[in-house]
C-alpha positions in Angstrom: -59.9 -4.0 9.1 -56.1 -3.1 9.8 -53.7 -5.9 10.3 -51.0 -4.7 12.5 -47.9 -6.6 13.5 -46.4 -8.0 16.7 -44.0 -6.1 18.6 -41.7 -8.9 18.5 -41.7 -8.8 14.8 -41.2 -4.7 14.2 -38.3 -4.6 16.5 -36.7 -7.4 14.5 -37.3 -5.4 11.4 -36.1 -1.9 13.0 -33.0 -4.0 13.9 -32.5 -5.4 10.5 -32.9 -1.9 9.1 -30.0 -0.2 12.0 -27.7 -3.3 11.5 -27.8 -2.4 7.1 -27.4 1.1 7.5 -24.8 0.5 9.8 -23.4 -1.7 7.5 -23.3 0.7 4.3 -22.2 3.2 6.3 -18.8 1.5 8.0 -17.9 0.6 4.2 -18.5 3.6 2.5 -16.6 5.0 5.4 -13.6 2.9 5.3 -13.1 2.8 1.4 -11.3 6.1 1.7 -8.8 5.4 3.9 -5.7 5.3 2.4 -3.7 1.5 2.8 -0.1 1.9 3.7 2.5 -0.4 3.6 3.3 -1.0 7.0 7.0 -0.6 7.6 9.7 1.1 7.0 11.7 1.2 3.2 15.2 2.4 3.5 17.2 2.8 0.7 21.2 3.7 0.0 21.9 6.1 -2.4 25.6 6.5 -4.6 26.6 8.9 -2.1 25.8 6.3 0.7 23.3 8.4 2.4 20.5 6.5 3.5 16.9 7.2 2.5 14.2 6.0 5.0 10.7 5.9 4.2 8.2 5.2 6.7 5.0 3.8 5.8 4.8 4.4 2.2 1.3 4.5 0.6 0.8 1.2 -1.7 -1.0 3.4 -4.5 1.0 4.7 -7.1 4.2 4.8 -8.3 7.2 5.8 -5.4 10.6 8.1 -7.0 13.6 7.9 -5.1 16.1 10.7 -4.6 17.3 12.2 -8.0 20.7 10.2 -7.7 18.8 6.6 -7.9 19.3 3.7 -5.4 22.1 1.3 -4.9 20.4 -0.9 -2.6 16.8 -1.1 -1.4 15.6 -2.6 1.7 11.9 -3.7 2.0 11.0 -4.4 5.3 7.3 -3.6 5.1 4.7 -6.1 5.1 3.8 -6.0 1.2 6.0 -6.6 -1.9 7.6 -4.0 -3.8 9.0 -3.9 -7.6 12.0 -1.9 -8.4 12.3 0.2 -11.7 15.8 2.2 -13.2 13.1 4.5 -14.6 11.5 7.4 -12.6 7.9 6.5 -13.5 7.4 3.0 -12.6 7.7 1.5 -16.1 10.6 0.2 -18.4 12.4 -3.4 -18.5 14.8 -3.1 -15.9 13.3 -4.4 -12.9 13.4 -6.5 -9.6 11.1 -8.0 -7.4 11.7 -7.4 -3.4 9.6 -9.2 -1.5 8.9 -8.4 2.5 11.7 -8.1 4.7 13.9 -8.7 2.0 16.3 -6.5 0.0 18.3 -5.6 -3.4 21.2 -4.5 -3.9 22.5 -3.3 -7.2 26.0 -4.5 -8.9 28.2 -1.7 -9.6 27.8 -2.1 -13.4 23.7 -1.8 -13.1 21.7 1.1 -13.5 20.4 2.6 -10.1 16.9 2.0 -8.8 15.1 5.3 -9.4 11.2 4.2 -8.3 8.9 1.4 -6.7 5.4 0.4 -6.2 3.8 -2.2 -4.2 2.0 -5.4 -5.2 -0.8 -5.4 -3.8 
């Protein structure tokens, strides 16, 4: 005797099984997109030339022009940290939260790099 099941039933299960796979494959499909910080980070450097970046990418560490930064403006949508080093790491550092800005004193070493808290 085979004991089959109502229609009702296996087109509940067939949906069950399309919404997971659908499912695994919308995350698996967005964990590789790359976050952004949305906005804009301009910075000045010594020789007052402004340095915008649009959009920066909130993985990794950030360098600024060779020269360093006198004064940083964040006006993305995701906190930054500023570092006199070139690689994100050292002491001397300030935090810059969104739509906010730093701007050096004249006896300060220059920002040289940034990453995002995120």
């Amino acid at each position: 005797m085979s004991v089959t099941a109502p229609p009702s039933v296996l087109r509940r299960r067939t949906g069950i099984a399309a919404g997971a796979a659908l499912l695994a494959l919308v995350a698996t499909g967005c964990s590789g997109l790359g976050r952004t910080a949305v906005g804009p980070v301009s910075y000045t450097t010594g020789r007052d030339e402004v340095v915008t970046v649009h959009s920066p990418s909130v993985k990794g560490c950030h360098t600024m022009e060779p020269a360093g930064a006198e004064k940083v403006e964040n006006r993305t949508l995701v906190d930054m940290i500023l570092y006199t080093t070139r690689d994100c790491s050292g002491r001397g550092t300030a935090y810059v939260a969104t739509t906010f800005s730093d701007t050096n004193a004249q006896s300060a070493l220059p920002w040289r790099s940034y990453r995002f808290v995120h």
